[in-house]
C-alpha positions as a Markdown table, in Angstrom:
| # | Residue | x | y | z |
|---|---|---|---|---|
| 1 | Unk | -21.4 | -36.4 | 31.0 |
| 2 | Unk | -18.0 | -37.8 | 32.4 |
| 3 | Unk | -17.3 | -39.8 | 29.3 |
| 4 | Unk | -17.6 | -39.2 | 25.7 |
| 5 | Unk | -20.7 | -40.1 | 24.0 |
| 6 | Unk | -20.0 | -42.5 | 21.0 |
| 7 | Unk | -22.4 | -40.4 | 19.4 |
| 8 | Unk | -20.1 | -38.2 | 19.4 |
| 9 | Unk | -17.3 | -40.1 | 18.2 |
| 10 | Unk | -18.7 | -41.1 | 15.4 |
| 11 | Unk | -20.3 | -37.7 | 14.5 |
| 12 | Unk | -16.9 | -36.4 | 14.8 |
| 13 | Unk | -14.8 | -38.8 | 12.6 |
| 14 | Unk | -17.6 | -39.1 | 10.5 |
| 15 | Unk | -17.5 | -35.6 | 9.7 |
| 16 | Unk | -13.4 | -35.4 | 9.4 |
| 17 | Unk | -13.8 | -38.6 | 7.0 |
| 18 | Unk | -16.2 | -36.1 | 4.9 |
| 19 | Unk | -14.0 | -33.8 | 4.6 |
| 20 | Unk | -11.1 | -35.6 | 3.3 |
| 21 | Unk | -9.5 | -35.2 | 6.5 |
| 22 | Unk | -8.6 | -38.2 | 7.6 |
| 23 | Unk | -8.4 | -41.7 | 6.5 |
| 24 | Unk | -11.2 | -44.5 | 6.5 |
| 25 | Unk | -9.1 | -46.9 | 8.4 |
| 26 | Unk | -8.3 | -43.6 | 11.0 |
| 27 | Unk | -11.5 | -42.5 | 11.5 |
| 28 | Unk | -13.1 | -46.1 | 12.1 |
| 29 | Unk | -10.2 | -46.6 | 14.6 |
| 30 | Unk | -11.3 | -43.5 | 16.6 |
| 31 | Unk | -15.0 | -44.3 | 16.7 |
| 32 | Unk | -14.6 | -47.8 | 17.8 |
| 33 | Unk | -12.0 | -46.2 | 20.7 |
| 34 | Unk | -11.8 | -49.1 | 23.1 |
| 35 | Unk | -14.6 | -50.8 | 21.9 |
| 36 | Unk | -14.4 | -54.0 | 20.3 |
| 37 | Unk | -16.4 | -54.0 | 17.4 |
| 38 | Unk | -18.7 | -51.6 | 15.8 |
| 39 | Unk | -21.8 | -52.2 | 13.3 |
| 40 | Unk | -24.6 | -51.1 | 11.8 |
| 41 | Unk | -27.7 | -52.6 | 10.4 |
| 42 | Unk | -30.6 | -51.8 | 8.9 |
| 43 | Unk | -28.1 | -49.9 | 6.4 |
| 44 | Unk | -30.4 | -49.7 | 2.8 |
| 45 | Unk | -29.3 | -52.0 | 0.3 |
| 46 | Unk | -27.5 | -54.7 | 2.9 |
| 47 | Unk | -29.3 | -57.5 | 4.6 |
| 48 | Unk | -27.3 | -58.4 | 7.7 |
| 49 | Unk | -25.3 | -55.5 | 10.2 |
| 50 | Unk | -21.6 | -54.1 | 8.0 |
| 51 | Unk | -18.8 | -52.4 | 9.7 |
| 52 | Unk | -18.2 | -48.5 | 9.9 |
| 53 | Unk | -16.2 | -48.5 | 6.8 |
| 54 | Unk | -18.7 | -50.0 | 4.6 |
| 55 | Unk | -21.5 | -47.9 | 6.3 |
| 56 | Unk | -19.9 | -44.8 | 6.3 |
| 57 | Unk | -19.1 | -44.9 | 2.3 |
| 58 | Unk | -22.9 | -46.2 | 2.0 |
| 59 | Unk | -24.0 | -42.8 | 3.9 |
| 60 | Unk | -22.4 | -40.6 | 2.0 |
| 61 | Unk | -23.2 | -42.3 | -1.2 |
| 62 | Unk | -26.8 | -41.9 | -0.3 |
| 63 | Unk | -26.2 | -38.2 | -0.1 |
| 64 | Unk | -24.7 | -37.8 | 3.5 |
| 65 | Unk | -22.5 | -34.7 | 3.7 |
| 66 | Unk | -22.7 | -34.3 | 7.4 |
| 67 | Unk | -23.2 | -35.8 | 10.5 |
| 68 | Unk | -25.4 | -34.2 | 13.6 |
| 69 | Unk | -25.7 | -35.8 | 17.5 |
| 70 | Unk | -28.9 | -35.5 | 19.5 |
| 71 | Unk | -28.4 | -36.2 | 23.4 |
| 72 | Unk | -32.4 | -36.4 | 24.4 |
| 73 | Unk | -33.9 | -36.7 | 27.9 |
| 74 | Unk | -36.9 | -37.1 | 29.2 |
| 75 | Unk | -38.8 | -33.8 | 28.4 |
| 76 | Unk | -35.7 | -32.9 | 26.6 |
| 77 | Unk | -35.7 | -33.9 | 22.8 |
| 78 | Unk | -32.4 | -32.2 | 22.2 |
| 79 | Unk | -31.0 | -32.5 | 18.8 |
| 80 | Unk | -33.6 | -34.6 | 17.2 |
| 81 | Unk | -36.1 | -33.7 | 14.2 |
| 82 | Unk | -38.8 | -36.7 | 14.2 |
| 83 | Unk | -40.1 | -39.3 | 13.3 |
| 84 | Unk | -41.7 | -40.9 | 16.7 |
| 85 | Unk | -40.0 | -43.8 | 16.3 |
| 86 | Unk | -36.2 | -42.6 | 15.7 |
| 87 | Unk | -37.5 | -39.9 | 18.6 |
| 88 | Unk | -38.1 | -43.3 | 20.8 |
| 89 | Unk | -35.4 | -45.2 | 20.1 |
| 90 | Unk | -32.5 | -42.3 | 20.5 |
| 91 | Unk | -34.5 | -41.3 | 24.0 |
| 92 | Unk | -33.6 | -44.3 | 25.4 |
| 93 | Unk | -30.5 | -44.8 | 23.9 |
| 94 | Unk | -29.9 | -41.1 | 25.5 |
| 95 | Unk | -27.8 | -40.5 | 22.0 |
| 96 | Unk | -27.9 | -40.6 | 18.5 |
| 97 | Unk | -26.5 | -39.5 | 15.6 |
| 98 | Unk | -28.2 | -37.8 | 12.5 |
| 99 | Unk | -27.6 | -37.2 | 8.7 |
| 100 | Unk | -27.1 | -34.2 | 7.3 |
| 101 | Unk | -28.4 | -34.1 | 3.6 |
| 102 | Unk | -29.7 | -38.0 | 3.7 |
| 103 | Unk | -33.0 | -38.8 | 6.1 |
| 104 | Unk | -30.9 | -41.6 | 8.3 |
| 105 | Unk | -30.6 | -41.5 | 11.4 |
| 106 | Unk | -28.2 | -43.8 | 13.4 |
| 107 | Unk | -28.9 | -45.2 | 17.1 |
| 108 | Unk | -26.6 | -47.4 | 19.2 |
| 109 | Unk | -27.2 | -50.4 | 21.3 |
| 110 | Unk | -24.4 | -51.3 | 23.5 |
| 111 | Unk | -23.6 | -55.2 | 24.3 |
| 112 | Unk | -21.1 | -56.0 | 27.0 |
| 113 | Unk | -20.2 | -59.1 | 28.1 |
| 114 | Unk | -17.2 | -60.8 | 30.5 |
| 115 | Unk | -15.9 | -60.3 | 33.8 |
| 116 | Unk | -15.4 | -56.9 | 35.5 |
| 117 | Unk | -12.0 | -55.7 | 34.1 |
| 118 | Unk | -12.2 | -57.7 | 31.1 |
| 119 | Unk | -15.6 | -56.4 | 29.9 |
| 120 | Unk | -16.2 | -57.0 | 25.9 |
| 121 | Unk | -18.4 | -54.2 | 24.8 |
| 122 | Unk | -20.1 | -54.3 | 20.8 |
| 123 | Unk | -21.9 | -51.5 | 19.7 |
| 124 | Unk | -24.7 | -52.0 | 16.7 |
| 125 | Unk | -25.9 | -49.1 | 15.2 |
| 126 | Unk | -29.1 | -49.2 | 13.8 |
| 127 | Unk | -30.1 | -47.2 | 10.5 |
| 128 | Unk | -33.6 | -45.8 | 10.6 |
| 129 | Unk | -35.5 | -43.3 | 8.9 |
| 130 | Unk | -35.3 | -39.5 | 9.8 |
| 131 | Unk | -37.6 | -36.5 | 9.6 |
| 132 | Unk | -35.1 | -34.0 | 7.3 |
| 133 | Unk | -35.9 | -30.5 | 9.4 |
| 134 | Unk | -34.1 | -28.6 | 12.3 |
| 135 | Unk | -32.9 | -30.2 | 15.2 |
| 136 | Unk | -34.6 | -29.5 | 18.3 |
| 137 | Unk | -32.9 | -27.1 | 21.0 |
| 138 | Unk | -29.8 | -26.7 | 19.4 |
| 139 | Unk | -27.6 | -23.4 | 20.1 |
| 140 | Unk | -24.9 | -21.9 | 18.2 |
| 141 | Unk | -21.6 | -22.2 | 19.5 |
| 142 | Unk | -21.3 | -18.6 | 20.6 |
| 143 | Unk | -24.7 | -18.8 | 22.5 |
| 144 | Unk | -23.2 | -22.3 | 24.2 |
| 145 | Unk | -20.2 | -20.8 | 25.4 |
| 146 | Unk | -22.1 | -18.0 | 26.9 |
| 147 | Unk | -25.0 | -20.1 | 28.7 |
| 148 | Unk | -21.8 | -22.6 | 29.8 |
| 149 | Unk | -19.9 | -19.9 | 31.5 |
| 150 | Unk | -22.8 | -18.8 | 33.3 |
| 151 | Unk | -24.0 | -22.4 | 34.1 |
| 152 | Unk | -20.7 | -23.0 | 35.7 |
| 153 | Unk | -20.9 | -20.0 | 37.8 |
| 154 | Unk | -24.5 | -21.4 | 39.0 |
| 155 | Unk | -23.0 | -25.3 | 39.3 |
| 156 | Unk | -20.1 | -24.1 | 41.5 |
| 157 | Unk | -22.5 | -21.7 | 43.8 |
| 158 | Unk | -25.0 | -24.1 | 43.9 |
| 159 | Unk | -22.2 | -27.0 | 45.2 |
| 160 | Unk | -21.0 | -24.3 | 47.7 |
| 161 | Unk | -24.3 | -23.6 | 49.0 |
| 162 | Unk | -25.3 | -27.3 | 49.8 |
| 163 | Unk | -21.8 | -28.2 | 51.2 |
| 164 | Unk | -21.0 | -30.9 | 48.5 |
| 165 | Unk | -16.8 | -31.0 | 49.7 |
| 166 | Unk | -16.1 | -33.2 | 46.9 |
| 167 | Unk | -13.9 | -34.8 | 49.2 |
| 168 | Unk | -14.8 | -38.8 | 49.0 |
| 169 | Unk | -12.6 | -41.1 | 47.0 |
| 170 | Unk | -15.2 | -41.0 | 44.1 |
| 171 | Unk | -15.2 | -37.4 | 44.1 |
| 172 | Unk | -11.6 | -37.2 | 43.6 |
| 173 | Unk | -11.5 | -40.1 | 40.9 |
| 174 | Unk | -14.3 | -37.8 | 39.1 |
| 175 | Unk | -11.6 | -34.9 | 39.1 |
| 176 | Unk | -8.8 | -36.7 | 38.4 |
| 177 | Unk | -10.8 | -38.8 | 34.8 |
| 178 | Unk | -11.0 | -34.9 | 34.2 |
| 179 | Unk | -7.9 | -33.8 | 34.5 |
| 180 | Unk | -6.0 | -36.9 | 32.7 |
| 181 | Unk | -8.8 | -36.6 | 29.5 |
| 182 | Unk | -7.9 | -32.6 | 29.4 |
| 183 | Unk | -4.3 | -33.3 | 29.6 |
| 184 | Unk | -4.8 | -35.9 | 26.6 |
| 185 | Unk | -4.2 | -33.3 | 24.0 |
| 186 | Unk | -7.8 | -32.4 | 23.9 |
| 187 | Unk | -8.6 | -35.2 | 21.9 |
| 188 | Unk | -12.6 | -34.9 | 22.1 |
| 189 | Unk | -12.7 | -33.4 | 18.5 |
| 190 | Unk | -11.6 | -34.5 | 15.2 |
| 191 | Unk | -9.3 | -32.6 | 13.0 |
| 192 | Unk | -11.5 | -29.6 | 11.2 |
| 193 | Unk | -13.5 | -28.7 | 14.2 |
| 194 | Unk | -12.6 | -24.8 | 15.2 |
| 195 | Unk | -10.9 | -24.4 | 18.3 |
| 196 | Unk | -14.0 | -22.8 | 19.6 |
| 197 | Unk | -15.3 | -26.0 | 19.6 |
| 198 | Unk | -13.2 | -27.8 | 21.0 |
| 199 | Unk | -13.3 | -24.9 | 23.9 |
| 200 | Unk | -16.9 | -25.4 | 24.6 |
| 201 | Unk | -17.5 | -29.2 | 24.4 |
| 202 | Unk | -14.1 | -28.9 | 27.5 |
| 203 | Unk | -16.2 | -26.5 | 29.7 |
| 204 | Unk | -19.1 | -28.6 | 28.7 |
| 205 | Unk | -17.0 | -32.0 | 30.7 |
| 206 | Unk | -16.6 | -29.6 | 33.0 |
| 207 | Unk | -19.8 | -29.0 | 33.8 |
| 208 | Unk | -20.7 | -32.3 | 33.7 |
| 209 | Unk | -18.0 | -33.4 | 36.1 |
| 210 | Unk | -19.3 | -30.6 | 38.7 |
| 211 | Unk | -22.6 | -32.6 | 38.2 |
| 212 | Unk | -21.6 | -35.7 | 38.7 |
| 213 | Unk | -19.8 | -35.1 | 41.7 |
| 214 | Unk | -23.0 | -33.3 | 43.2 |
| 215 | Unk | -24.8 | -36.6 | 42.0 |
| 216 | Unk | -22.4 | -38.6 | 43.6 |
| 217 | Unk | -20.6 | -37.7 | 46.6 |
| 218 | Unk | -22.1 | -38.4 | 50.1 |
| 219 | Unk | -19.9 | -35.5 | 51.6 |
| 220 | Unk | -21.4 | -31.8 | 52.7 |
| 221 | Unk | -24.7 | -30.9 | 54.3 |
| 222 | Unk | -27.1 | -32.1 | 52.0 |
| 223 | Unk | -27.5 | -36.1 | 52.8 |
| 224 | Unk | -31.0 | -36.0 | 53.3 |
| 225 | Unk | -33.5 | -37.4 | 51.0 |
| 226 | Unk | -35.3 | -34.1 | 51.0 |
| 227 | Unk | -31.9 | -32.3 | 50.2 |
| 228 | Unk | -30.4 | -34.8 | 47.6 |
| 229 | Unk | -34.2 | -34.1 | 45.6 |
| 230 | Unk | -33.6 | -30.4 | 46.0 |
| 231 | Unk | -29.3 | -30.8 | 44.7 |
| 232 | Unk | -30.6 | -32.4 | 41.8 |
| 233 | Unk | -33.5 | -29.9 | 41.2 |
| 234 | Unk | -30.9 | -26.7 | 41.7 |
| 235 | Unk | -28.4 | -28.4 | 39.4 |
| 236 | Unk | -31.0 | -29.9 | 36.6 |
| 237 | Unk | -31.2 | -26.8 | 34.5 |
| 238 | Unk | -27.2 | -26.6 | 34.2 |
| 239 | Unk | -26.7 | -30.8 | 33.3 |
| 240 | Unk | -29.0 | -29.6 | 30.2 |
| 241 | Unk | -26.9 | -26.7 | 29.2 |
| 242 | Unk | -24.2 | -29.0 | 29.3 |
| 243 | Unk | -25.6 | -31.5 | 26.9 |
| 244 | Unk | -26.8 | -28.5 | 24.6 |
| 245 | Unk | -23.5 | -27.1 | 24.4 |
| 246 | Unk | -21.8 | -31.2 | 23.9 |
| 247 | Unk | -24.4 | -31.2 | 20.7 |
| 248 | Unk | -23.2 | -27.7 | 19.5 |
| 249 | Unk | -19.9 | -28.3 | 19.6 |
| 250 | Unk | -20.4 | -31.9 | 17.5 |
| 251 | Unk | -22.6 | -30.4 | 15.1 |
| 252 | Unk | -20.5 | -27.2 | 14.4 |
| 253 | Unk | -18.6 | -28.4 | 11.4 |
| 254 | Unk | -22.1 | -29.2 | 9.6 |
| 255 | Unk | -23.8 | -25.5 | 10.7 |
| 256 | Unk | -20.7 | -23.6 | 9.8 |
| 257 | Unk | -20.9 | -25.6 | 6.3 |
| 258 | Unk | -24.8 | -24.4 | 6.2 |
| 259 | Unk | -24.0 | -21.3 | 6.6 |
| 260 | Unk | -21.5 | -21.2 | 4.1 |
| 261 | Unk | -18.5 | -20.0 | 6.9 |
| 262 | Unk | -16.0 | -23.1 | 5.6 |
């Protein structure tokens, strides 16, 4: 939750580069972020893995007018439609990104390789086929900002109650990745999003970082196993209203479309 899914990303600038928002080169500059290379294979029509450009233009030409994201779990099949085997392969990827008008569905596998501090990270997306229906679990934005404001209330009473201080060095690095991405101009979104959005996938980091922190730190009362189990257990229904509001917030240019609001 502390860092932006490339799901995301690509959903994102994928959905800008629809528009007519911004430029190819732009958008595949965005997605790739400080990556160093970004693919996708299993694309119809090509034989080996092409870059986003390429796959983007194929996408749409296919009938693409939108992109979705799905951030599953375990138990949790959040933002996906079927079939079992896209299901399978964006659970364990823990993201994915869907098409909106075309039955593709796009999952990443990450490849890093080099020293610590000089890591060289390649993502392949692969192209598979998608059930065209709802996605699973997804609110509207309105209903995600009102469930986040209320999950926030419960994250921070819940940290109080088990004496998580969020005082320890990776506490305060937590707080302060927050802070710098917040200050960044609120860059999470592509141009076209409402600001709504962009509001709601902020509290949404929020609430993940409040998480994280809980999930982290070794500071406060509860450092027993039994404790730690029962942290995690208070705080697991907030970390998924986090990740439902992250998809609403993605997906809202595509719903609003739907629903004929843009």
């Amino acid at each position: 939750m502390l860092s932006e899914p490339r799901a995301g990303r690509l959903a994102a600038w994928g959905n800008a580069l629809f528009a007519g928002l911004v430029s190819p080169d732009d958008a595949v500059l965005a997605v790739v972020g400080e990556d160093a290379v970004h693919r996708v294979a299993g694309l119809p029509g090509e034989s080996a893995p092409v870059g986003l450009t390429l796959a983007l233009g194929r996408l749409r030409a296919l009938g693409a007018t939108g992109l979705r994201v799905a951030l599953p779990a375990p138990g949790h099949p959040l933002g996906l439609s079927g079939p079992p085997e896209f299901n399978a392969r964006a659970l364990e990827a823990e993201e994915a990104v869907v098409c909106h008008g075309a039955a593709f569905g796009l999952v990443p596998e990450v490849h890093e390789a080099g020293p610590e501090g000089d890591v060289h990270v390649e993502v392949v997306w692969h192209c598979l086929a998608v059930r065209e229906a709802p996605p699973a679990d997804v609110p509207s934005l309105g209903e995600a900002e009102r469930e986040l404001a209320e999950a926030l209330r419960e994250a921070t009473e819940v940290l109080t109650r088990l004496d998580v201080a969020g005082s320890g060095p990776v506490a305060r690095a937590a707080v302060d990745a927050y802070r710098a991405r917040a200050e960044a101009g609120r860059g999470m979104l592509a141009p076209g999003y409402p600001p709504r959005a962009v509001r709601v996938l902020e509290l949404a980091q929020r609430v993940g970082t409040l998480i994280a922190l809980a999930g982290a730190s070794g500071h406060g009362g509860a450092v027993s196993a039994s404790e730690m189990a029962a942290r995690g257990e208070a705080l697991r229904p907030v970390e998924r209203t986090a990740r439902r509001a992250q998809v609403a917030a993605y997906n809202s240019v595509v719903e609003e479309r739907e629903r004929g609001v843009r």
